[in-house]
Each structure stands twice: as C-alpha cells, then as structure tokens.
C-alpha positions, 0 to 999 in steps of 0.5 A: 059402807051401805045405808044398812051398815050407817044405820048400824052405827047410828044404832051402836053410837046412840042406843037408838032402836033399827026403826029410830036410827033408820028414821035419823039415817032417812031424815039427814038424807032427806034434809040435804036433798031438799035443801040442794032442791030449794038451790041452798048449799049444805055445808057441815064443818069439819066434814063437806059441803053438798053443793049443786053445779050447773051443766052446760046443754052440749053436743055428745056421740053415740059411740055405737053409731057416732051420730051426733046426739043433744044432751041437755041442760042439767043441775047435778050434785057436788060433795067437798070433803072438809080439811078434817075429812081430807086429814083423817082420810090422808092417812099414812100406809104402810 
C-alpha cells in the first residue's frame, strides 16, 4: 500500500471526494510529524506509538576506502505496532 492506494480507502470508507480524503491522508501525516518535532510522542491505541530515538555521534568507515568517517548526532523516528496491530497481523497461514 502507497499514499495513493490509503487514499483510495479513505475515499471508499467515508464517501469523502480524492481532494478531501487527499486532504485527511495529508493532515494525520502532518500532525505526527509535528508532534515528533516539538519531542511529543504520538501514540494511537490499538494500533502504535510514533516515538523519536536519539543516536549517539559515532565513528563509521568508508567501506570503499575504510577510512575512518564521524557521523553524527541524530534524532530518528520510531513506530511500535500496537498489540491489536501485532493480532491482527499475526495471523495464521496455511
């Protein structure tokens, strides 16, 4: 699934038009990303927390080279599926 096929489903499930849902799909996205920014957590029950993980400043390689390279200091993004999302996941195959 691509932003394009949640749309679609946004569309599907709400009656809303391409331009509305396009518009919901946008504006989650945007509200997340900015409440990682200001160093909130955003947590949704049932289906994950986005969480921001702080990375140490370390010493790499260039494996082309194997000179000795800094990298730095860096916040990223973390997502923990929910334990219904991990359920509903977890199904069994056959």
């Amino acid at each position: 699934m691509n932003k394009g096929d949640l749309i679609a489903c946004v569309m599907k499930d709400t009656n809303l038009t391409k331009k509305e849902s396009t518009q919901a799909v946008d504006s989650i996205f945007t509200a997340i990303i900015n409440a990682l920014k200001k160093g909130d957590d955003a947590s949704f029950v049932g289906f994950g927390s986005f969480k921001i993980s702080k990375r140490k400043a370390r010493e790499g390689r260039n494996p082309k080279t194997g000179a000795v390279i800094k990298i730095a200091a860096m916040d990223l993004p973390r997502f923990s599926p929910g334990k219904h999302f991990k359920e509903a996941v977890n199904v069994k195959r056959k």
